[in-house]
N, C-alpha and C positions, 0 to 999 in steps of 0.2 A: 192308371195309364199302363200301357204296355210298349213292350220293345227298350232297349237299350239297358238289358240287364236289370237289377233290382231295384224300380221307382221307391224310395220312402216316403213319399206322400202322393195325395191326391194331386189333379189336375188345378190348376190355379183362377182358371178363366179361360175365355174363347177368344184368341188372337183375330185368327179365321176359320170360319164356318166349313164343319164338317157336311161332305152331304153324299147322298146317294142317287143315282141318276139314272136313266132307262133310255136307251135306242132300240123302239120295234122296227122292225122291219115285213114287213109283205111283196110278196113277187106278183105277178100277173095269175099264178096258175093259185093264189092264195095261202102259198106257205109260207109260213110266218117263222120272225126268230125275235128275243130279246135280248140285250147287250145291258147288263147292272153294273155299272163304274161306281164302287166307293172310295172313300177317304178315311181306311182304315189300315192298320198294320197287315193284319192277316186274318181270316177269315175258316171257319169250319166244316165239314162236308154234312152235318147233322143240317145246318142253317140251310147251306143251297138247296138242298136236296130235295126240305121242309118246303124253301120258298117255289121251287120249280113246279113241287107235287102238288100245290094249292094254285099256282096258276095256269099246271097242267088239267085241272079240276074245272078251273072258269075259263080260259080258252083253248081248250083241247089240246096244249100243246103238246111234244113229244120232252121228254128229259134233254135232250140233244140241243133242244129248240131254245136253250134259256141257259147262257155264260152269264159268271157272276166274277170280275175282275176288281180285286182290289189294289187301291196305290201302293201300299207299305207305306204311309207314312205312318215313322213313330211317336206323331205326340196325336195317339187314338183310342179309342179304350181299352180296356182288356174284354176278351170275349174266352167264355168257360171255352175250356177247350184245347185254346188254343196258345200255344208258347207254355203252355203246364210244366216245365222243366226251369222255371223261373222263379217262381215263387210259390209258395201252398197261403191262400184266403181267406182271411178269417171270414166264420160264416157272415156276416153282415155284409163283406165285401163280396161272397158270393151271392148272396140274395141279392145286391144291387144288378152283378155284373147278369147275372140271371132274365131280372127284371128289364136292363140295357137290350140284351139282345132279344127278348120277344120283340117288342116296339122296333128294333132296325128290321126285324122278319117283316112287322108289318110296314113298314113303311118301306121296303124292296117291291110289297107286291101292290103298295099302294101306287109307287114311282112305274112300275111295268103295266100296274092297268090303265093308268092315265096315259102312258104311249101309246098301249094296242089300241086304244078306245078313239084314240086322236089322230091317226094316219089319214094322210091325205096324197093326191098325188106328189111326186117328187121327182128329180135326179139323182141319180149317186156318181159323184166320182172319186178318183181316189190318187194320189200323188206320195212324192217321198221330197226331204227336205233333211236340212243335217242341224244339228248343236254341237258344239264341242266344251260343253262342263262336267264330263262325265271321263272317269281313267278305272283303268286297271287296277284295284285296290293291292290283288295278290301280288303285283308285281313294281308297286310305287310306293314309296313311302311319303303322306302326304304332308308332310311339309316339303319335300324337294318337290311337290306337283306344280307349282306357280313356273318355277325355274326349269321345270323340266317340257313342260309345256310352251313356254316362250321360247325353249330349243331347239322347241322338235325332237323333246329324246325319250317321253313315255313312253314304256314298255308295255308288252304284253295284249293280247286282242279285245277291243272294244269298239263299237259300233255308234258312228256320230249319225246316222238312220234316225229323221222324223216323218214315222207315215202317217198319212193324215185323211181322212174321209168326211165328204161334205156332201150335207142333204141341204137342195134346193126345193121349192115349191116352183109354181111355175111361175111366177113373178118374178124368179130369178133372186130374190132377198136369201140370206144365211139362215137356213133353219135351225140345220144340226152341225154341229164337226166334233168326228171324235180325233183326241192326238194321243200317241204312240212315244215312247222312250225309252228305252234298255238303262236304268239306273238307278241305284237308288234311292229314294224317295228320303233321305235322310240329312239334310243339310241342318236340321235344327232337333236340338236334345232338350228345350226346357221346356218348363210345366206348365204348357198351354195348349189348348187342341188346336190344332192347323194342321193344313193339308200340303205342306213343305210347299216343294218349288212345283211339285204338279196342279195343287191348289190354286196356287196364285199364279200360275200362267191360265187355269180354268176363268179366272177371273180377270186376268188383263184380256184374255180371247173375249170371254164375254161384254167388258167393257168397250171394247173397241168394234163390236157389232151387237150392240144392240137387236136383243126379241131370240138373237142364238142361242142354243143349249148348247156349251161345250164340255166334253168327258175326255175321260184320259185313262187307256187302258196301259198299264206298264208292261214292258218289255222283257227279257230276259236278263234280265242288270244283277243277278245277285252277285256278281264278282265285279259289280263295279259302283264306285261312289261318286258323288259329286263334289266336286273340290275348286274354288276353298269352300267351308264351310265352318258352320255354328256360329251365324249371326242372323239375324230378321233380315238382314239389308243383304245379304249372301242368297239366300233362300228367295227375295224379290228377286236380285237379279238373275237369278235362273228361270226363275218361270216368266220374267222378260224375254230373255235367250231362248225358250221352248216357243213361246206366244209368236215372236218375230220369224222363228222357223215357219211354222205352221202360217205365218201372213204370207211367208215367202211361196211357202207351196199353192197357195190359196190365188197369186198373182198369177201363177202358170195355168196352162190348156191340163183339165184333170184327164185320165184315165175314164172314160164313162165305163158303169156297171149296168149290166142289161142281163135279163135270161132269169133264170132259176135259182131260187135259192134252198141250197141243199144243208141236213144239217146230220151230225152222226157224235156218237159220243159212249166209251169203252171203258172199262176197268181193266187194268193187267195188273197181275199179280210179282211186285216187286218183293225183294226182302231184305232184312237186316241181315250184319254178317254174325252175332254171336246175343247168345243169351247172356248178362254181367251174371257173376259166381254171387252166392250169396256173401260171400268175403268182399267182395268189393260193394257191395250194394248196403252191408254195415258199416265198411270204412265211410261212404260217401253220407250216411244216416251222422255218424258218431262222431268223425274227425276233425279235429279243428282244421279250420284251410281256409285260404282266401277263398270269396263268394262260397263259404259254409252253405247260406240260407236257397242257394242255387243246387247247392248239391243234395243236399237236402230234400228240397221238390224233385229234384230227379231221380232220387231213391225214390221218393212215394210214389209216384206217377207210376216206374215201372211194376215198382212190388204192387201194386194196383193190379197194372193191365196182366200182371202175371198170373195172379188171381182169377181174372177173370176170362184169360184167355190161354193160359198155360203156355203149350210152344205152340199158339197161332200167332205167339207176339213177335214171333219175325217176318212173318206176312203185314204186308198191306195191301189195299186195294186204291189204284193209284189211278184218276179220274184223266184224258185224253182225248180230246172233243176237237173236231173239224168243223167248218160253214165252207161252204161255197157256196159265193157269192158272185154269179156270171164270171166265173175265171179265177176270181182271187180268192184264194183261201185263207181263211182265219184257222190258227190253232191255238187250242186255246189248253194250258198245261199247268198242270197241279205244282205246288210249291213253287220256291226260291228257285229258280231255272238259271243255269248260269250260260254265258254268254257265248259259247259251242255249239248248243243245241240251235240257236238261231241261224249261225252261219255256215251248220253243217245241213242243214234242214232246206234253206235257201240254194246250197250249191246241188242238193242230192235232185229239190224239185222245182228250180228255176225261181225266178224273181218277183212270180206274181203270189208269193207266201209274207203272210203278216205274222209271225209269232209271236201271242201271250203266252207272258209267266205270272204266277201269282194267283191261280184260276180255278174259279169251285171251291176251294181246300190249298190251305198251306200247313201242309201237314210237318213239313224241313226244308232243311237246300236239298236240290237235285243237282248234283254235281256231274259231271261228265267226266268219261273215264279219264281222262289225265287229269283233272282235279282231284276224282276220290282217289289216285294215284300218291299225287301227292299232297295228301290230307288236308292239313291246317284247318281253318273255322270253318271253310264251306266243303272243304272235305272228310271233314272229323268230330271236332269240337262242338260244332255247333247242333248235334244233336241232343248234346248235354240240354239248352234250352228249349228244344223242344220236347223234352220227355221221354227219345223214345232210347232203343235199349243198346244200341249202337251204330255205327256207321252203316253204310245201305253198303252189300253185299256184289263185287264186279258183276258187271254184265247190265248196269239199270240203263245204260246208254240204249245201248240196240235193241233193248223189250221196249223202248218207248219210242223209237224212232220208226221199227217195222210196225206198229202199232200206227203211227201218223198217217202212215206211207199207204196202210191198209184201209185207213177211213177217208184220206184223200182220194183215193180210189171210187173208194162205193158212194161219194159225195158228187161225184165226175160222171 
């Protein structure tokens, strides 16, 4: 399993069913896109990249043409790759997690050609509706969240926003609906796969319309949790609370989608702020210390990439993908995206912007500069579990936002 620090054991059983899921989409002029919603923590750029190029192979599509959005829930497997600052594998555990992700490779591009192969005429509309289980983690402490929420007195910005898009046939029946959330995907910690509270609103949605495929691309939530939380019966009722959103916007006149659909998709060149000394890369190897076995993979990982890449290990190449879709744009953004980038992004290009996080690659948190400001786990620490060699370097706000701003554009 992965996420939530050092699992010591296997996965126990299947609460609920992990899955992966496909929305194609086609315009009138024939340009096509696909939308992969999983039920996993986080996700690789080796794997999308893999999956895009092999169905850029069978329907010509462009790289741009094909978002792959994972939930974050943490009870999912571990994929090489990915949270490497967690724990080092024994090989058997890597040959399995190995073997895990060919078979998800292929069943993404099984789930995306059984869409493109299946289009038929449709509508699209698109709506917004709210929840409120979701706070400011950096700014609540969540035991006071019950009491502080019955107040009115949670602090700090988070987004009760459920956008919602729904494909009709002409018969006017629920094809498709994908739902939207800025949060995270983490209401439950124990050893069983499910797909938290996003899961099981996938499945009261679908329960309650029958013949619907429903998906769930997650939001910019890395700075916020769901709360209360870490019970089964906490985790249903939120994905109650997301489902009843989504019924609610579904009761309203939608937004229709008409015209063109445009797709575009970037690399910019982010970077880490410092190489670690090799002193500090022996203590973190040698030292005894709480979560040792943490520090540990995070020495190897680097002394790895260091190896391998000398000082390009403070470069990334950091994935940034637009659709327009008759007016509204999707953005779809690499890593843990914290909750700024959505509502700076929304005020800079007006209200008809959808922003993913969680997209292509979750490479860390993408913090915003008052976050990496001031630090803490989605400013700081929490690169420790991913592997890499230190915090991301000021300036990753506005390389990604003039990046949005310029694919918005050329999608326009």
């Amino acid at each position: 399993m992965t996420g939530y620090g050092v699992r010591d054991r296997p996965a126990e059983g299947t609460s609920l069913d992990l899955w992966v899921k496909a929305l194609a989409i086609t315009d009138p002029s024939g340009n096509r896109g696909v939308l992969l919603t999983l039920d996993l923590c986080g996700i690789t750029r080796e794997i999308t990249d893999h999956v895009a190029q092999e169905l850029g192979h069978k329907y010509q599509l462009p790289r741009s043409a094909v978002i792959a959005n994972v939930s974050h829930t943490h009870c999912s497997p571990f994929l090489p790759g990915y949270l490497s600052g967690l724990r080092i594998l024994p090989p058997d555990g890597m040959a399995k997690a190995v073997a895990y992700t060919r078979e998800l490779e292929q069943r993404m591009i099984a789930a995306a050609s059984t869409a493109l192969q299946s289009m038929g005429p449709v509508t699209i509309g698109w709506t917004e509706d709210a929840a409120n289980f979701a706070f400011n983690r950096r700014e609540n402490r969540e035991a006071d969240v019950p009491a502080l929420r019955a107040a009115g007195k949670l602090k700090g910005p988070w987004d009760p926003r459920v956008p919602l898009l729904a494909v009709r046939p002409p018969n006017g029946e629920l094809r498709a609906l994908l739902v939207s959330y800025a949060c995270h995907n983490t209401t439950l910690d124990f050893y069983q796969w499910h797909g938290d509270y996003a899961g099981r609103a996938q499945l009261e949605l679908e329960q309650r319309h029958p013949g619907a495929t429903v998906l769930f691309a997650i939001g910019c939530g890395a700075d916020m949790n769901p709360g209360p939380r870490r019970t089964l019966a906490l985790a249903e009722q939120h994905g109650r609370e997301l489902a009843d959103a989504a019924d609610r916007g579904l009761g309203r006149t939608l937004v229709p989608i008409r015209g063109k659909l445009a797709t575009a998709f970037a690399d910019i060149t982010l970077k880490f702020a410092e190489i670690p000394s090799p002193e500090k890369l022996r203590e973190a190897r040698e030292k005894d210390q709480p979560n040792k076995v943490i520090a540990q993979a995070w020495a190897a990982t680097v002394e790895a990439d260091l190896q391998k890449k000398g000082d390009r290990i403070l470069e990334y190449a950091y994935p940034v993908q637009v659709w327009n879709l008759g007016g509204l744009s999707w953005i779809a953004l690499g890593g843990e995206v914290v909750i700024d980038y959505s509502f700076r992004l929304r005020q800079e290009l007006g209200a008809n912007v959808w922003v993913f996080g969680y997209s292509n690659d979750v490479m860390a948190y993408i913090p915003s500069e008052r976050v990496l400001k001031e630090g803490r786990y989605e400013g700081a620490t929490s690169m420790t579990a991913y592997g890499k060699p230190s915090p991301w370097a000021p300036g990753l706000e506005d390389k990604i936002v003039r990046k949005v701003h310029e694919l918005v554009a050329q999608t326009k």
